[in-house]
C-alpha positions in Angstrom: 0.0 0.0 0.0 1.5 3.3 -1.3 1.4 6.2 1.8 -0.7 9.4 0.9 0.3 12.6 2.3 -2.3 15.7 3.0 -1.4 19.1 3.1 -4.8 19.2 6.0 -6.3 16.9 7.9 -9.9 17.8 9.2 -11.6 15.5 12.1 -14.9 16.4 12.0 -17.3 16.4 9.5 -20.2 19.0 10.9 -20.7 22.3 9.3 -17.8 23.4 11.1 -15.7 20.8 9.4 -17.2 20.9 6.1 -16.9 24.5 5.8 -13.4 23.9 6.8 -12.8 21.5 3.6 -14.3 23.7 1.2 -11.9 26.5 2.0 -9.1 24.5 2.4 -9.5 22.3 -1.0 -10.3 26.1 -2.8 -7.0 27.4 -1.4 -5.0 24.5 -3.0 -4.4 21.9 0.2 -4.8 18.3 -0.5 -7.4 17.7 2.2 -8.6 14.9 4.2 -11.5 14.4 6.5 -12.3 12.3 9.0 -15.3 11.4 11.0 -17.1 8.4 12.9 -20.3 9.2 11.5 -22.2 10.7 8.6 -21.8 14.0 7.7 -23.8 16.7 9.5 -23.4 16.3 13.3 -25.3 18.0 15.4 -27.1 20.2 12.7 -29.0 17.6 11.5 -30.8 17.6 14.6 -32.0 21.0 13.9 -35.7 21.0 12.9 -35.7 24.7 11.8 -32.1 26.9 10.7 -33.0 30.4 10.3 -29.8 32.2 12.4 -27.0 31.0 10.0 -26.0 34.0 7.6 -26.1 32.9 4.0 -29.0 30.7 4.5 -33.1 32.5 3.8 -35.3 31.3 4.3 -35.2 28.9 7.1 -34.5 25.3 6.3 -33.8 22.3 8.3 -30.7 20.5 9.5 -30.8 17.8 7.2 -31.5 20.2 4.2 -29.0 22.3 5.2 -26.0 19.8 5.9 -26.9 17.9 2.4 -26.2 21.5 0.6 -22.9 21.5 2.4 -21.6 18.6 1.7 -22.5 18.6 -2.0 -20.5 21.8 -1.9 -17.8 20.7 0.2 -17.3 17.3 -2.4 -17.1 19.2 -5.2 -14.1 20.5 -4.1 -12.5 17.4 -1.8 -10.0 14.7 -2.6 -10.6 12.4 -0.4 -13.2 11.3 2.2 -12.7 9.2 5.2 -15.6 8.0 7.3 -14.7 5.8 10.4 -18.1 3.8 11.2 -17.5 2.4 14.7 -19.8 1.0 17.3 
């Protein structure tokens, strides 16, 4: 197995982190994220998003966390989901 190296790695794949990608991958960095879940976190809990600038009107979490990671694969390498138990 040939080693692959990343210019930033990102643990966490909530808004926080997928925001995180997206600006990273745009500036040029070979970037790599990594979470034990699906993407979203704690947003997708949210039955109603109407505080978070960019976003009118309102929309859920789950709406709201599929935009962003759409946006955020456009512009990733690599994705790395750890699914433990």
């Amino acid at each position: 197995m040939e080693k692959e190296f990343f210019d930033y790695i990102i643990i966490g794949a909530g808004a926080a982190g997928l925001a995180s990608a997206q600006y990273a991958t745009r500036s040029g960095l070979k970037t790599l994220v990594i979470d034990i879940s699906v993407p979203g976190g704690q947003a997708l809990e949210i039955p109603e998003l109407e505080n978070y600038p960019g976003v009118f009107p309102s929309v859920n979490g789950i709406d709201f966390i599929f935009t962003m990671q759409k946006q955020a694969e456009f512009f990733l390498h690599i994705w790395i989901f750890l699914l433990l138990q």
